[in-house]
Biopython code that builds the backbone (N, CA, C, O; Angstrom):
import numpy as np
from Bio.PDB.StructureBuilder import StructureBuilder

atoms = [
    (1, "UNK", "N", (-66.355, -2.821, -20.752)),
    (1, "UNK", "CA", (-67.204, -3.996, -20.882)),
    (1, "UNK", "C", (-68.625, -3.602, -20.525)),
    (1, "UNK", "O", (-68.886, -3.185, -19.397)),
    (2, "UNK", "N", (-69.508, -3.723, -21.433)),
    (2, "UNK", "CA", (-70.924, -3.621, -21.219)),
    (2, "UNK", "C", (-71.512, -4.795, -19.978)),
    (2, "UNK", "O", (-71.071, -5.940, -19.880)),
    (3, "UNK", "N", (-72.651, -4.168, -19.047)),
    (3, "UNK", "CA", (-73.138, -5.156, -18.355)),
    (3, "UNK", "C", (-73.712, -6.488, -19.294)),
    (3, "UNK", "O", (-74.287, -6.213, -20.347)),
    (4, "UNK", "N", (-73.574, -7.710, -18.960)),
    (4, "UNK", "CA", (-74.139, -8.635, -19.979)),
    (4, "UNK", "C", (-75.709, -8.530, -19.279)),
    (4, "UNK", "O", (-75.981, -8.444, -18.082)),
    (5, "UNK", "N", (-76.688, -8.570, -20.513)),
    (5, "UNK", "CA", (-77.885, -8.286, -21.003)),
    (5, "UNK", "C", (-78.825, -8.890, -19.998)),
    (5, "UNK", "O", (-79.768, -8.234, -19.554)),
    (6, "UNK", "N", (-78.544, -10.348, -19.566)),
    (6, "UNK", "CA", (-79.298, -11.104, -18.671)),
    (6, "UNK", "C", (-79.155, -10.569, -17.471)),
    (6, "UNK", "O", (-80.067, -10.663, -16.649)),
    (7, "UNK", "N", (-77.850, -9.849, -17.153)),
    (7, "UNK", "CA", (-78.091, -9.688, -15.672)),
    (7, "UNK", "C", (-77.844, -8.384, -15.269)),
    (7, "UNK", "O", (-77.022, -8.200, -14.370)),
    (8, "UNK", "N", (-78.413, -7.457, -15.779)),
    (8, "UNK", "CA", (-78.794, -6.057, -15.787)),
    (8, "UNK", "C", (-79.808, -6.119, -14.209)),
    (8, "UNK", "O", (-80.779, -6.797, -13.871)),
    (9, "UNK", "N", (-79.039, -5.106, -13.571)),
    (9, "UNK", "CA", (-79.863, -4.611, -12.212)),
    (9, "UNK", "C", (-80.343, -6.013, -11.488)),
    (9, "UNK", "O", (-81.367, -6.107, -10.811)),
    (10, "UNK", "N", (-79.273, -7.251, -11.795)),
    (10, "UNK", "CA", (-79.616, -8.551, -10.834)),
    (10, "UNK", "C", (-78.399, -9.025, -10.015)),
    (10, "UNK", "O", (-78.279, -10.189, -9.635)),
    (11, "UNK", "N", (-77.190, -7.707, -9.680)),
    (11, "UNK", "CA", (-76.450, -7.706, -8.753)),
    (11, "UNK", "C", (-77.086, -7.308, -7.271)),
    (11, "UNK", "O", (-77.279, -6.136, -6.947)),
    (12, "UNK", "N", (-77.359, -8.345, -6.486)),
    (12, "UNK", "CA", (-77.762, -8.055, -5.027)),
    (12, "UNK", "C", (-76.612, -8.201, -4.117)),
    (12, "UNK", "O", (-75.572, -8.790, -4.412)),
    (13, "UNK", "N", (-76.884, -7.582, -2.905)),
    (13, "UNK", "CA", (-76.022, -7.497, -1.849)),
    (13, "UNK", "C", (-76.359, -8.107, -0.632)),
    (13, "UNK", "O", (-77.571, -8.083, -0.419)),
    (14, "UNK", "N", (-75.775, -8.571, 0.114)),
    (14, "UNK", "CA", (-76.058, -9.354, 1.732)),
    (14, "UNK", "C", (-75.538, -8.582, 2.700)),
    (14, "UNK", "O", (-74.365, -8.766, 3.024)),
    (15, "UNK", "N", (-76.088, -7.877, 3.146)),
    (15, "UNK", "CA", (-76.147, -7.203, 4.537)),
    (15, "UNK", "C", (-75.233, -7.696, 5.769)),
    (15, "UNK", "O", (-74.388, -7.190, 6.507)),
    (16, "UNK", "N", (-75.878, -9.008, 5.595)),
    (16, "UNK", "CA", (-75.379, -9.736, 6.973)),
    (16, "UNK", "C", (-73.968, -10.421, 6.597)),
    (16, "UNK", "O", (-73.155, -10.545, 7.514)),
    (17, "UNK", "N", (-73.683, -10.800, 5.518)),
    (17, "UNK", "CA", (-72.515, -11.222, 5.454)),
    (17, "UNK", "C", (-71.649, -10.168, 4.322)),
    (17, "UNK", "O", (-70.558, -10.557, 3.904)),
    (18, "UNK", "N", (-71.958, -9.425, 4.070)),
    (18, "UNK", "CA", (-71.120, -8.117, 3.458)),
    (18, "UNK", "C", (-71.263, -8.764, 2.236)),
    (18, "UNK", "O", (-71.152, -7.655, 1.713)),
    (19, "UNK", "N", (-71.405, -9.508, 1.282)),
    (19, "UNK", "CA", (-71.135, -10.331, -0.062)),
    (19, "UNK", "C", (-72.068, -9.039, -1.074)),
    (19, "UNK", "O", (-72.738, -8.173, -0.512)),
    (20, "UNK", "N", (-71.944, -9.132, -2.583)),
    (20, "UNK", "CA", (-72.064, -9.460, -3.049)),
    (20, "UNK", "C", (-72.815, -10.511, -4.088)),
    (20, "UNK", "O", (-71.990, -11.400, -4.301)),
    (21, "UNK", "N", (-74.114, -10.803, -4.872)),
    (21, "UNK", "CA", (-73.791, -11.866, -5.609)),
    (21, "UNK", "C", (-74.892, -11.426, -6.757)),
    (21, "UNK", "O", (-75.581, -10.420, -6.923)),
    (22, "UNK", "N", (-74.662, -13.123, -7.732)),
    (22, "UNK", "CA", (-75.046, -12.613, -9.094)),
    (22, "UNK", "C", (-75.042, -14.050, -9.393)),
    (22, "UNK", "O", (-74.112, -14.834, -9.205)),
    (23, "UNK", "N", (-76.364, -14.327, -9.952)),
    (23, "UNK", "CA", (-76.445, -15.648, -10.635)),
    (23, "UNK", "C", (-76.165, -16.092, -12.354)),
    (23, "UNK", "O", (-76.726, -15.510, -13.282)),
    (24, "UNK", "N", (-75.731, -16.599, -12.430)),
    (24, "UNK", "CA", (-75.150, -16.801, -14.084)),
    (24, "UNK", "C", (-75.783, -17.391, -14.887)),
    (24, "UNK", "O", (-75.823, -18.621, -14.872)),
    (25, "UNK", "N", (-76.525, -16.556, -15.909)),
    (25, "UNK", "CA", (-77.422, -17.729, -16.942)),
    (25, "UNK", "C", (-76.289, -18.780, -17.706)),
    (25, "UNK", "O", (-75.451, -18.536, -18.575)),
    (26, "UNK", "N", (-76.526, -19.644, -17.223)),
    (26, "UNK", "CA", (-75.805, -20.757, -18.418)),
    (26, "UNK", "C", (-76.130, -20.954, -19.950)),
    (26, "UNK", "O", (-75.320, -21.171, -20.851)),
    (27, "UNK", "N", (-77.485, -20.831, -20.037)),
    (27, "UNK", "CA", (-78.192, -20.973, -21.215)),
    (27, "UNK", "C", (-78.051, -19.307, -22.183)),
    (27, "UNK", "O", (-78.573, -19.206, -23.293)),
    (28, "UNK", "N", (-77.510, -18.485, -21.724)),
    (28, "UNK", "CA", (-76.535, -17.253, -22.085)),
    (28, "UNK", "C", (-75.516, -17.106, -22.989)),
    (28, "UNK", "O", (-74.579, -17.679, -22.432)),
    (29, "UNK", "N", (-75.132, -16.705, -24.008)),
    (29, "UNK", "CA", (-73.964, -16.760, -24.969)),
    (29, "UNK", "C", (-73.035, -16.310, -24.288)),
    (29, "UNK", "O", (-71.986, -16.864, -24.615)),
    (30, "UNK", "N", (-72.835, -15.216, -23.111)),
    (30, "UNK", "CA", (-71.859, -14.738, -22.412)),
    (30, "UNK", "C", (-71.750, -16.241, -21.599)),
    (30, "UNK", "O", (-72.444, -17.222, -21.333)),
    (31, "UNK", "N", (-70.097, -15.596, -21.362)),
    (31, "UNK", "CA", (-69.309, -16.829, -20.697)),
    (31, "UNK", "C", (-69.349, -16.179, -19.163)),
    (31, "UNK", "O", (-69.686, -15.107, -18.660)),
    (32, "UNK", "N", (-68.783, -17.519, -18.692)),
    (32, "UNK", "CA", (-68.905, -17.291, -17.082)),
    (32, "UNK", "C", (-67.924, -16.276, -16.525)),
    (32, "UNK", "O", (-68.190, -15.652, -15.497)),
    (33, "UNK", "N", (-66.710, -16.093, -17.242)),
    (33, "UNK", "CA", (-65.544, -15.003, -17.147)),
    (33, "UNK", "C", (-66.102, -13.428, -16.936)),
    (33, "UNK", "O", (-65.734, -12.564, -16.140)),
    (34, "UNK", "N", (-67.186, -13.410, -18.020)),
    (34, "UNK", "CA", (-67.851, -12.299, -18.155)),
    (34, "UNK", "C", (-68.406, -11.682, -16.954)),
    (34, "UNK", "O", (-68.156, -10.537, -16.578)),
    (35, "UNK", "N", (-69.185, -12.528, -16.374)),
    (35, "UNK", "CA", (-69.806, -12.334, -14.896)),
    (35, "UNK", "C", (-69.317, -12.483, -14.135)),
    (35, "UNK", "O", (-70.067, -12.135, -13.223)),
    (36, "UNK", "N", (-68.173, -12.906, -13.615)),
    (36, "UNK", "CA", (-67.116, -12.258, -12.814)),
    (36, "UNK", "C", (-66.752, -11.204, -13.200)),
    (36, "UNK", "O", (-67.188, -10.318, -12.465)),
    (37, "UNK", "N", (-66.037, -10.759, -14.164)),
    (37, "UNK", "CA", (-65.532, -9.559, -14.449)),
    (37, "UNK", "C", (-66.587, -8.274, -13.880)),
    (37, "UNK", "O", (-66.302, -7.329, -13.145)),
    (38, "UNK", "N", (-67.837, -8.615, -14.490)),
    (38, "UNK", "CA", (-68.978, -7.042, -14.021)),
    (38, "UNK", "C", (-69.068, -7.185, -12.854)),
    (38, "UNK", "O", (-69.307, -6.129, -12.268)),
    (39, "UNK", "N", (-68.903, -8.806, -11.686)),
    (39, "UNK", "CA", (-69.297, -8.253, -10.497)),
    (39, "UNK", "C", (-68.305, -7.622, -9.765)),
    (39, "UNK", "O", (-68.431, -6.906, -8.772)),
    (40, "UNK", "N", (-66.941, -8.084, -10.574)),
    (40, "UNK", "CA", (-65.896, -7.119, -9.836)),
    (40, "UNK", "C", (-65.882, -5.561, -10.283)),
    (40, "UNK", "O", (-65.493, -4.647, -9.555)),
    (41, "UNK", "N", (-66.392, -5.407, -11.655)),
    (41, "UNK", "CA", (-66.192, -4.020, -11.869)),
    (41, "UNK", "C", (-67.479, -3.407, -10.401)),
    (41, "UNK", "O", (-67.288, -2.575, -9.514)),
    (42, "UNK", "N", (-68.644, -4.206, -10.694)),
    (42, "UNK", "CA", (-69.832, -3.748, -10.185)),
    (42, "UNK", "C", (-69.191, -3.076, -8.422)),
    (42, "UNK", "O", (-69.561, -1.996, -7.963)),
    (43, "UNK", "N", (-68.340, -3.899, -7.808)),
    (43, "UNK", "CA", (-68.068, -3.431, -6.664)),
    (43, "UNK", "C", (-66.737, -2.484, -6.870)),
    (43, "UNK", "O", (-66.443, -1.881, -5.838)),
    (44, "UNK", "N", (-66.301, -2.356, -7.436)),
    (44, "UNK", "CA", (-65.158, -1.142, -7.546)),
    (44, "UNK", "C", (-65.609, -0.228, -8.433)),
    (44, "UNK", "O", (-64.670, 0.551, -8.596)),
    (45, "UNK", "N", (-66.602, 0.136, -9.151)),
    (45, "UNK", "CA", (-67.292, 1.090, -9.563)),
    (45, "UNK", "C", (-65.943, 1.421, -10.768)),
    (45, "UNK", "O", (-65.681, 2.624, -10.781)),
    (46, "UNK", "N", (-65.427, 0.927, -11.350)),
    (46, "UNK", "CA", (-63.965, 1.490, -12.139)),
    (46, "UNK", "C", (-64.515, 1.217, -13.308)),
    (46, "UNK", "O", (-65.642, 0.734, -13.416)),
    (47, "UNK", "N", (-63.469, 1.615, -14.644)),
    (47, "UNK", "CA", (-63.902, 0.952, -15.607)),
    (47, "UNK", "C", (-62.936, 0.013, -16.045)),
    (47, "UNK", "O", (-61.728, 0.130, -15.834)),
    (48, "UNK", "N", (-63.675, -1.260, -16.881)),
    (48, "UNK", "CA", (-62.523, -2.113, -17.005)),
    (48, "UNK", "C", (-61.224, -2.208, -17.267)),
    (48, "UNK", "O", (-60.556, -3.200, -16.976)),
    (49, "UNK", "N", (-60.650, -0.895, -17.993)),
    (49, "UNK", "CA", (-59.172, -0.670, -18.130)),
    (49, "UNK", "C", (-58.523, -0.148, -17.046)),
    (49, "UNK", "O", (-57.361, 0.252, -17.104)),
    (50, "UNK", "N", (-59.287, -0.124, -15.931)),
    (50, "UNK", "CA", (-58.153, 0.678, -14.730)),
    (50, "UNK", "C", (-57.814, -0.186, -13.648)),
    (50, "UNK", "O", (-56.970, 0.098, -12.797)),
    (51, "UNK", "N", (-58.443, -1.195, -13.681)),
    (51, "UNK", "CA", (-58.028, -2.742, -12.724)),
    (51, "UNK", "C", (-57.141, -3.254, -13.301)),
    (51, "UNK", "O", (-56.879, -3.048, -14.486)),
    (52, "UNK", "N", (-56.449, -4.113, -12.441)),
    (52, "UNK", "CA", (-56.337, -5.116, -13.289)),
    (52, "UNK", "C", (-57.044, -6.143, -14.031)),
    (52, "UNK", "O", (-58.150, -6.333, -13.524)),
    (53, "UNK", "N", (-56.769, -7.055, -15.285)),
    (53, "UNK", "CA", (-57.421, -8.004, -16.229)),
    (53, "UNK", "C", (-57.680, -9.241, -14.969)),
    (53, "UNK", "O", (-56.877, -9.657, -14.135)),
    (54, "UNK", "N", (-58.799, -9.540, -15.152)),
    (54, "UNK", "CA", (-58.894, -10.803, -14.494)),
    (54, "UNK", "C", (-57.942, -11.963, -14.614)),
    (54, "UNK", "O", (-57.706, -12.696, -13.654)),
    (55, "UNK", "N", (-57.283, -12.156, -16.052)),
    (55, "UNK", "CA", (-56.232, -13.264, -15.815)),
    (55, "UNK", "C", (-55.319, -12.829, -14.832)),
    (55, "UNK", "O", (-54.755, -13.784, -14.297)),
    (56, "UNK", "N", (-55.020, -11.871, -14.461)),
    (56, "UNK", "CA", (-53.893, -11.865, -13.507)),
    (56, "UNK", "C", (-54.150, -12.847, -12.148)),
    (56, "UNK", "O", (-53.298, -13.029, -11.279)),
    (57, "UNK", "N", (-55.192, -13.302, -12.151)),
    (57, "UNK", "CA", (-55.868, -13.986, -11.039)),
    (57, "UNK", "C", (-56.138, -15.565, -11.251)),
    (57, "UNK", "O", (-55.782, -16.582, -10.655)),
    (58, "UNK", "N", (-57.127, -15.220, -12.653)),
    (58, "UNK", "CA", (-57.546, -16.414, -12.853)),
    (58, "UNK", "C", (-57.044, -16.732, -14.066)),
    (58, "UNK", "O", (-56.203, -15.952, -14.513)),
    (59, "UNK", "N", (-57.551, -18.358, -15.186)),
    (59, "UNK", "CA", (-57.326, -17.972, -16.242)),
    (59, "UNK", "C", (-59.034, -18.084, -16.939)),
    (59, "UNK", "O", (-59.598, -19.173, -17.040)),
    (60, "UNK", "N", (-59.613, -16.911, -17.324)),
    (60, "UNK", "CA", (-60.606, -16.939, -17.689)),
    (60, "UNK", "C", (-61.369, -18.233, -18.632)),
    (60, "UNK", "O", (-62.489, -18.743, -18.635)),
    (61, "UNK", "N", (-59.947, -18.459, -19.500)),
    (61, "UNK", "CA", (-60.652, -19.264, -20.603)),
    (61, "UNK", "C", (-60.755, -20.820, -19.683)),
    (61, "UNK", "O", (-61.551, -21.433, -20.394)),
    (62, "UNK", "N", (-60.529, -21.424, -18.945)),
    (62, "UNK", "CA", (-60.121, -22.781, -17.707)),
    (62, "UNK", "C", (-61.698, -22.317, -16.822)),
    (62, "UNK", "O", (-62.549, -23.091, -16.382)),
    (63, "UNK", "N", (-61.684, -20.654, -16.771)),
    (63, "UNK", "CA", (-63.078, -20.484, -15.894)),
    (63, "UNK", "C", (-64.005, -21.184, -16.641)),
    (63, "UNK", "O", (-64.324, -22.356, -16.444)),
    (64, "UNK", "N", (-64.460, -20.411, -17.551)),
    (64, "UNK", "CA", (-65.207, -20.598, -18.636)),
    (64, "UNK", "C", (-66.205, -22.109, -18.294)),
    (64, "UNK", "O", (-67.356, -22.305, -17.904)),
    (65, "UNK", "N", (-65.039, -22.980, -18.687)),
    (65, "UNK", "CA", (-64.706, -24.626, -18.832)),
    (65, "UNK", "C", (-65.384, -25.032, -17.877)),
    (65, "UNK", "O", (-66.504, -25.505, -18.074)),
    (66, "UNK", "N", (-64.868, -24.936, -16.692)),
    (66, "UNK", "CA", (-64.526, -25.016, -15.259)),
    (66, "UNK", "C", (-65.967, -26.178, -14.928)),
    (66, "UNK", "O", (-65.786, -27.328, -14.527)),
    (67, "UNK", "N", (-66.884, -25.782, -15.106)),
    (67, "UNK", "CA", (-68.246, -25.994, -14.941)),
    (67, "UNK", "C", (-69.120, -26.520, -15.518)),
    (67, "UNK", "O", (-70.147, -26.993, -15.031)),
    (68, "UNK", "N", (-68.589, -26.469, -17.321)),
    (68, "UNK", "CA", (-68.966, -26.907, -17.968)),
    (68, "UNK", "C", (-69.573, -27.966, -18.377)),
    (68, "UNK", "O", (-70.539, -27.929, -19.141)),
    (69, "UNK", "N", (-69.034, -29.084, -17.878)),
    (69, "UNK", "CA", (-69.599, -30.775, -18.175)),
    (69, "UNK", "C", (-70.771, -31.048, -17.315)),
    (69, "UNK", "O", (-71.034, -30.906, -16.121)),
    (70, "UNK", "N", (-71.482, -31.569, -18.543)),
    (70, "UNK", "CA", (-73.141, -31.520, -17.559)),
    (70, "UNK", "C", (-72.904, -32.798, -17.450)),
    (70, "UNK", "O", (-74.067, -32.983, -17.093)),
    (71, "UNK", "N", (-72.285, -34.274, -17.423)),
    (71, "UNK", "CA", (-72.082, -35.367, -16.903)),
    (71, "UNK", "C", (-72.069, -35.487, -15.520)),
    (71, "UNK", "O", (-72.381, -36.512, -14.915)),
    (72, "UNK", "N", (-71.573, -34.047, -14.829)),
    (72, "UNK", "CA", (-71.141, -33.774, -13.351)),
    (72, "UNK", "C", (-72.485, -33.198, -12.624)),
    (72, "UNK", "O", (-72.927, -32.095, -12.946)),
    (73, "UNK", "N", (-72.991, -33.849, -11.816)),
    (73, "UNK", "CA", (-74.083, -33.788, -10.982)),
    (73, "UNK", "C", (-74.055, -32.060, -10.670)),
    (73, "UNK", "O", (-73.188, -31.542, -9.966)),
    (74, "UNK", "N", (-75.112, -31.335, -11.300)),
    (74, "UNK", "CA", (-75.845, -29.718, -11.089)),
    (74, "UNK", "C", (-75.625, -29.779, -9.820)),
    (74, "UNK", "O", (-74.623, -29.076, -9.687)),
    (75, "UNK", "N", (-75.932, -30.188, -8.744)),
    (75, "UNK", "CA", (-76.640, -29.977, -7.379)),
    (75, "UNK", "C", (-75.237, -29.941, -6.207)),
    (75, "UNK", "O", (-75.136, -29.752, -4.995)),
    (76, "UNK", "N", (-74.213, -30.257, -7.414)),
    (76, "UNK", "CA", (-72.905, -30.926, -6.534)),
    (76, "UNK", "C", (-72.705, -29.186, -5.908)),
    (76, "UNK", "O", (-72.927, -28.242, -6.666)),
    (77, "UNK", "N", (-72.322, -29.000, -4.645)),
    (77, "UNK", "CA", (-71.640, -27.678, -4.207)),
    (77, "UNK", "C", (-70.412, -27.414, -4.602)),
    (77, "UNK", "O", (-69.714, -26.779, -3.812)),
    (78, "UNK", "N", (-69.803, -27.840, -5.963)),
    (78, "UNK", "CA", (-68.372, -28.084, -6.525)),
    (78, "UNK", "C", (-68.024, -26.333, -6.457)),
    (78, "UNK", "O", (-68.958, -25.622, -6.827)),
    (79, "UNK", "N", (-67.128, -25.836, -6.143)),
    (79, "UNK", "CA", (-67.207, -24.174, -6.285)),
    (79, "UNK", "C", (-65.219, -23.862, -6.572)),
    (79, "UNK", "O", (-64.249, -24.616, -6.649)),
    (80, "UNK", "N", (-65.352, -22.841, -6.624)),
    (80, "UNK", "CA", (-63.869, -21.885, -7.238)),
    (80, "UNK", "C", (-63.576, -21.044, -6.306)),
    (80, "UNK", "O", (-64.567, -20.421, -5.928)),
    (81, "UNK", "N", (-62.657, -20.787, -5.807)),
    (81, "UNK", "CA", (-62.605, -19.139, -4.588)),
    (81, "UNK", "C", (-61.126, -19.115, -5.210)),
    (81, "UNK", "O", (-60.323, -19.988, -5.539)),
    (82, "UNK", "N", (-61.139, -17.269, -5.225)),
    (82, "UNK", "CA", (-59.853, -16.809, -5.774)),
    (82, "UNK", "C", (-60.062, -16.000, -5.209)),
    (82, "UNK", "O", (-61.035, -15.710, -4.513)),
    (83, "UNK", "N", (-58.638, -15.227, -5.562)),
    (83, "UNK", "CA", (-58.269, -13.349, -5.253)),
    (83, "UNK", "C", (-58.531, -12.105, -6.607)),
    (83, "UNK", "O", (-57.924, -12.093, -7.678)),
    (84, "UNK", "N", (-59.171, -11.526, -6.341)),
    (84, "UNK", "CA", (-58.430, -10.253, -7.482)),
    (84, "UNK", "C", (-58.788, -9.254, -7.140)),
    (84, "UNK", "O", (-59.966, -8.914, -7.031)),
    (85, "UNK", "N", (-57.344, -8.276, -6.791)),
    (85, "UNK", "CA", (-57.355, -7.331, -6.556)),
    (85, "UNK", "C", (-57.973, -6.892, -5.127)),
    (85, "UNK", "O", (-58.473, -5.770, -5.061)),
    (86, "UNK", "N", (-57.966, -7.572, -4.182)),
    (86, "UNK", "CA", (-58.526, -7.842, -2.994)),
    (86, "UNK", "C", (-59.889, -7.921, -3.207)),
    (86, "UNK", "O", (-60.243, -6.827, -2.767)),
    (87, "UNK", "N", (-60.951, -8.509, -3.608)),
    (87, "UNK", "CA", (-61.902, -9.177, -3.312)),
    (87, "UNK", "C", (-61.835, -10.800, -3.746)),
    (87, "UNK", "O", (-61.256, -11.346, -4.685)),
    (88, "UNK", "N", (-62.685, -11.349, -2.648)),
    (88, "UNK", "CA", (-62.367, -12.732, -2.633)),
    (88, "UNK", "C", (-64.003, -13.288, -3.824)),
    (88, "UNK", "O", (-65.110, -12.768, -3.684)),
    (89, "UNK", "N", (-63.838, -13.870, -4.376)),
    (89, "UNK", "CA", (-64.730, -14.423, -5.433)),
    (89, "UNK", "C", (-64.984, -15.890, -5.043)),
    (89, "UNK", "O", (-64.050, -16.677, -4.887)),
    (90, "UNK", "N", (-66.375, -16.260, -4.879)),
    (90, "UNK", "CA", (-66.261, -17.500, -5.213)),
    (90, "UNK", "C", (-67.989, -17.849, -6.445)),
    (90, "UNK", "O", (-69.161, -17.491, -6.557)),
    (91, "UNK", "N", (-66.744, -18.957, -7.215)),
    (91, "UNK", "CA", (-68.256, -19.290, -8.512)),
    (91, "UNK", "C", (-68.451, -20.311, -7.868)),
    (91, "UNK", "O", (-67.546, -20.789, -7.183)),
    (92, "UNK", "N", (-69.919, -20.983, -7.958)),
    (92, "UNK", "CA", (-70.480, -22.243, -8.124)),
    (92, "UNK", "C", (-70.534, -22.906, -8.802)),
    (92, "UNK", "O", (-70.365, -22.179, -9.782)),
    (93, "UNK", "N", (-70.659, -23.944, -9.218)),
    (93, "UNK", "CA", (-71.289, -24.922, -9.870)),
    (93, "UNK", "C", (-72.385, -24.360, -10.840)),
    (93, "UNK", "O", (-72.348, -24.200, -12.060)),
    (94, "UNK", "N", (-73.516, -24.073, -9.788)),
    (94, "UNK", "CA", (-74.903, -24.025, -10.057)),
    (94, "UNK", "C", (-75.061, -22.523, -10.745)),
    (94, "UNK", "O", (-76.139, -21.946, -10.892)),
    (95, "UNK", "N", (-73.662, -21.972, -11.163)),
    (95, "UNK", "CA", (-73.680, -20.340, -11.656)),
    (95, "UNK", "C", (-73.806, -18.676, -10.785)),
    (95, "UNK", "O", (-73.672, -17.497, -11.112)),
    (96, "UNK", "N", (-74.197, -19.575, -9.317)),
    (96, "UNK", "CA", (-73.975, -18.417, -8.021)),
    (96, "UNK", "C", (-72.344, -17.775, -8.188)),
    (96, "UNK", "O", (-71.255, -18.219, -7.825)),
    (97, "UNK", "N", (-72.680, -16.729, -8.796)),
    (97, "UNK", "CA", (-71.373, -15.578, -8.168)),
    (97, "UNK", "C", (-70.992, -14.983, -6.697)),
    (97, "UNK", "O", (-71.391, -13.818, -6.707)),
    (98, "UNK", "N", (-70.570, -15.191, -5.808)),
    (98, "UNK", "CA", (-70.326, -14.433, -4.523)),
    (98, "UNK", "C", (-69.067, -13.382, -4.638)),
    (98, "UNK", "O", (-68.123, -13.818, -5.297)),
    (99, "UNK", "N", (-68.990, -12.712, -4.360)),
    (99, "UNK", "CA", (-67.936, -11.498, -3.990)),
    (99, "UNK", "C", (-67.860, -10.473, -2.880)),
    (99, "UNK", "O", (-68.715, -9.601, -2.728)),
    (100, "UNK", "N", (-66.692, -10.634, -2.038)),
    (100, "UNK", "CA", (-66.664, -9.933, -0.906)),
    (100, "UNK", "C", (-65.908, -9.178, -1.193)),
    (100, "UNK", "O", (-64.866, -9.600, -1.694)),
    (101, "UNK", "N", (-66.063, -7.926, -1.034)),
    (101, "UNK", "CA", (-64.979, -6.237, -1.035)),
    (101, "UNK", "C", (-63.535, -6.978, 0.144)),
    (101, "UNK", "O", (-63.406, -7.974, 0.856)),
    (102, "UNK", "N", (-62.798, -5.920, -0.192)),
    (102, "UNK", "CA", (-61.340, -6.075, 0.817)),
    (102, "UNK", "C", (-61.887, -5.861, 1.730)),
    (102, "UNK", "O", (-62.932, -5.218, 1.635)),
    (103, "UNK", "N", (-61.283, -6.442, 3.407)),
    (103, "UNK", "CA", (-61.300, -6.311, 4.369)),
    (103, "UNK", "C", (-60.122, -5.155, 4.571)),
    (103, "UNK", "O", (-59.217, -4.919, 3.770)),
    (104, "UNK", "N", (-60.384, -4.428, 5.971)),
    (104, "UNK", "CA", (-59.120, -3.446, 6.106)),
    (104, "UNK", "C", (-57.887, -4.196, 6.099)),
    (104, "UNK", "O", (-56.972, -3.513, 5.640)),
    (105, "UNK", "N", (-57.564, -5.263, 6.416)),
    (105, "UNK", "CA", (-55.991, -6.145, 6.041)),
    (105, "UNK", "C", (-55.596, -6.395, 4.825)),
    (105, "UNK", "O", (-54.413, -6.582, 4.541)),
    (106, "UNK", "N", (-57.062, -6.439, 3.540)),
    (106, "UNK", "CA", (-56.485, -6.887, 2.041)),
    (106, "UNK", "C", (-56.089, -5.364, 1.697)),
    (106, "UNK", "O", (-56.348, -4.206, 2.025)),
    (107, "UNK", "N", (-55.410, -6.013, 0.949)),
    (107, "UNK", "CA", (-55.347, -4.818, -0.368)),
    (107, "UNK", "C", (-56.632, -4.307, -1.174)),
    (107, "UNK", "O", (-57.375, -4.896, -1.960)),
    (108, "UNK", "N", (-56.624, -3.298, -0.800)),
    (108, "UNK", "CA", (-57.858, -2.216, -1.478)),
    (108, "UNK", "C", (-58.245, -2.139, -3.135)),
    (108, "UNK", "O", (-57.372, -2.139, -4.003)),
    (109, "UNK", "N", (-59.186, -2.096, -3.320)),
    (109, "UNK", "CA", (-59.408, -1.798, -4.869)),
    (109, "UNK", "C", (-59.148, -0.611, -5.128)),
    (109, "UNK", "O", (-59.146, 0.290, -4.288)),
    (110, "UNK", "N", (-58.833, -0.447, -6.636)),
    (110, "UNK", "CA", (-57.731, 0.751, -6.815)),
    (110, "UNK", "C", (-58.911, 1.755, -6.268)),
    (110, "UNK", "O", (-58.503, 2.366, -5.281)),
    (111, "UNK", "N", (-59.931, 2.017, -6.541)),
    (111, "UNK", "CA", (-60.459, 3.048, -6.233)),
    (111, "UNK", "C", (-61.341, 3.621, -5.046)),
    (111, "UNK", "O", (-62.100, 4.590, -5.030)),
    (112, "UNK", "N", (-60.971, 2.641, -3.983)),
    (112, "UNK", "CA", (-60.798, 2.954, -2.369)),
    (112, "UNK", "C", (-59.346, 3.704, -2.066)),
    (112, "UNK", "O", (-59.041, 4.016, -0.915)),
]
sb = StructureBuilder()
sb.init_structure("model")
sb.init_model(0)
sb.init_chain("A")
sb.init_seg("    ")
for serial, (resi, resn, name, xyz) in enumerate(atoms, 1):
    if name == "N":
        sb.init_residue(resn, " ", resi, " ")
    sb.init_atom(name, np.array(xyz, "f"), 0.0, 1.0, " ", f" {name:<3s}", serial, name[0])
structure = sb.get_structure()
């Protein structure tokens, strides 16, 4: 999977809380699935065929959706937290990606 175009070199990291993150153009032809997927590749450095597929976790196409209806107040902190592959993910609403690496108790990404 190619990095999607908008968010080339706009994966930052938090120091203080170990995260991860990545903001999601909405106004973007890539889907929101997409940007999960690179920020998980982005922290396991793998390539996409050696993880597992994100559906094993989530179901991408429900991600996608998830957020979708602009009837639903932007500003709401409405958010998603899952597992894959031991990092914990959470999307926003507002298109904030967060992702935390395994702790020494999760299960490791394959390539730790």
């Amino acid at each position: 999977m190619a990095k999607p175009e908008h968010e080339a070199d706009e994966l930052g990291y938090d120091p203080i809380r170990g995260s991860y993150h990545l903001h999601h153009d909405w106004t973007s032809s890539n889907p929101l699935s997409q940007t999960v997927t690179y920020v998980i590749l982005a922290l396991s450095g793998e390539e996409p065929s050696s993880g597992p597929p994100l559906s094993e976790s989530v179901d991408p196409d429900a991600l996608d959706q998830l957020f979708r209806n602009k009837c639903l107040d932007d500003r709401s902190n409405d958010h998603l937290t899952f597992t894959h592959d031991g990092c914990t993910i959470t999307v926003y609403r507002s298109g904030q990606v967060i992702a935390y690496p395994p702790t020494d108790g999760e299960t490791p990404l394959r390539s730790r």
